[in-house]
C-alpha positions as CSV (number, residue, x, y, z in Angstrom):
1,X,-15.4,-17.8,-18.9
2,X,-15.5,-19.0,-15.2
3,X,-16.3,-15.4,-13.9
4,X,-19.0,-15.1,-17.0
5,X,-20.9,-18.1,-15.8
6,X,-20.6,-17.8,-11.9
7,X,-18.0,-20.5,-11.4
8,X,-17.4,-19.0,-8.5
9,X,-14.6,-21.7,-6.8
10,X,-13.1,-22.0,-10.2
11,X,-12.6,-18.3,-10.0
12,X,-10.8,-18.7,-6.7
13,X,-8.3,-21.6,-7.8
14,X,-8.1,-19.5,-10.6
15,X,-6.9,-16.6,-8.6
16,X,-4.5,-18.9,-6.5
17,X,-3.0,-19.7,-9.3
18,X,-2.2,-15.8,-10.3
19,X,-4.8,-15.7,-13.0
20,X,-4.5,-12.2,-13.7
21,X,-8.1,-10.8,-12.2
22,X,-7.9,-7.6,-14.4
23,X,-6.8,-9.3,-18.0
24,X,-9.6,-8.7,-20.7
25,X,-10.8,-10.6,-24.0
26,X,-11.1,-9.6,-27.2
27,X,-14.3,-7.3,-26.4
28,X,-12.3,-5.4,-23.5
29,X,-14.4,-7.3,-21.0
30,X,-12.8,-8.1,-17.7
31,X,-13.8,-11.3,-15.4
32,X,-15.6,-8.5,-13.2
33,X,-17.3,-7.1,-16.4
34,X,-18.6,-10.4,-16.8
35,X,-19.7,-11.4,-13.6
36,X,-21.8,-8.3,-13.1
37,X,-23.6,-8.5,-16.0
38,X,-24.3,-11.8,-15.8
39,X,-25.6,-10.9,-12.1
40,X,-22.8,-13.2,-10.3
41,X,-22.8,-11.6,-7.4
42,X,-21.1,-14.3,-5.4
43,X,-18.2,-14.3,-7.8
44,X,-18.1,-10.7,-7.9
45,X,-17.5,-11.1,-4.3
46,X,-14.3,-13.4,-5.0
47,X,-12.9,-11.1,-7.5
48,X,-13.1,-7.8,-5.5
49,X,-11.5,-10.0,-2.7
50,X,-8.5,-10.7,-4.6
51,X,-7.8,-7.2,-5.9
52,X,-9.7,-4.3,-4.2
53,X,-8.8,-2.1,-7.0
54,X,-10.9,-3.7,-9.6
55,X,-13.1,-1.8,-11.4
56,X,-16.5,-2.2,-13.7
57,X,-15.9,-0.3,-16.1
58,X,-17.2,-0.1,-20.0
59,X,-16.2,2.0,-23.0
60,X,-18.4,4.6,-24.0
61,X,-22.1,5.0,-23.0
62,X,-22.4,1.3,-21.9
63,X,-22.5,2.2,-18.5
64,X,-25.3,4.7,-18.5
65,X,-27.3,2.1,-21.5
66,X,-27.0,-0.8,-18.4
67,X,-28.3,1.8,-15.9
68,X,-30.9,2.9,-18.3
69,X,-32.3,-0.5,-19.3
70,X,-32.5,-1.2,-15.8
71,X,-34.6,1.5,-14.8
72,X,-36.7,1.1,-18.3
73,X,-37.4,-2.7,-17.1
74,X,-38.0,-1.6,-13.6
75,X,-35.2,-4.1,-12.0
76,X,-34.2,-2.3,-8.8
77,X,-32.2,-5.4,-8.0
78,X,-30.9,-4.6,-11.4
79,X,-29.3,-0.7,-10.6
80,X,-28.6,-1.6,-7.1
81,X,-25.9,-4.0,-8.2
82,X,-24.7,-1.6,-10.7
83,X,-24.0,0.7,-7.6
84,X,-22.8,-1.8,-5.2
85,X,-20.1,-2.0,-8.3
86,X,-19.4,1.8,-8.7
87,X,-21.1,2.8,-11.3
88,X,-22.3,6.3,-10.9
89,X,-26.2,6.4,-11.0
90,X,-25.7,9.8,-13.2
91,X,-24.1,8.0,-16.0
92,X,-25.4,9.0,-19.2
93,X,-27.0,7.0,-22.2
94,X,-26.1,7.6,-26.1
95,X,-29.3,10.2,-25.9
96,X,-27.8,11.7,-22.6
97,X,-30.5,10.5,-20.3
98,X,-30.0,8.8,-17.4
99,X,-32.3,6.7,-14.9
């Protein structure tokens, strides 16, 4: 919940604590998912800090929908984050197209 809603200090104590940075909910969202989505950027920042490893990452199509709706709503800011965070700019929609 901190990482979905930009609590970004939270996040930190959190981490200091050993709050496990990679657990995920009942949707198979991690704190990262959440923070990206939710365009958190400084708590994205936090999170990769404490565990370079950590991924954004999504089941399916979800990925290349993100990108997608991105490019569809002409948010640059939008599929630049997406990239800062890994995701391939190739990913694939449900209908196979990408942005």
């Amino acid at each position: 919940m901190a990482a979905s809603e930009g609590h970004s200090q939270l996040v930190a104590t959190l981490l200091q604590l050993n709050a496990d940075p990679s657990a995920k909910d009942k949707f198979g969202n991690t704190p990262l998912n959440d923070a990206v989505r939710s365009k958190h950027d400084e708590t994205v920042a936090v999170l990769k800090k404490s565990e370079a490893n950590l991924a954004f990452v999504l089941p399916g199509n979800e990925l290349g929908v993100l990108m997608c709706q991105a490019a569809f709503d002409g948010k640059l800011d939008d599929i630049q984050r997406l990239i800062q965070n890994n995701v391939d700019p190739n990913e694939s929609d449900y209908d196979g197209r990408t942005v």
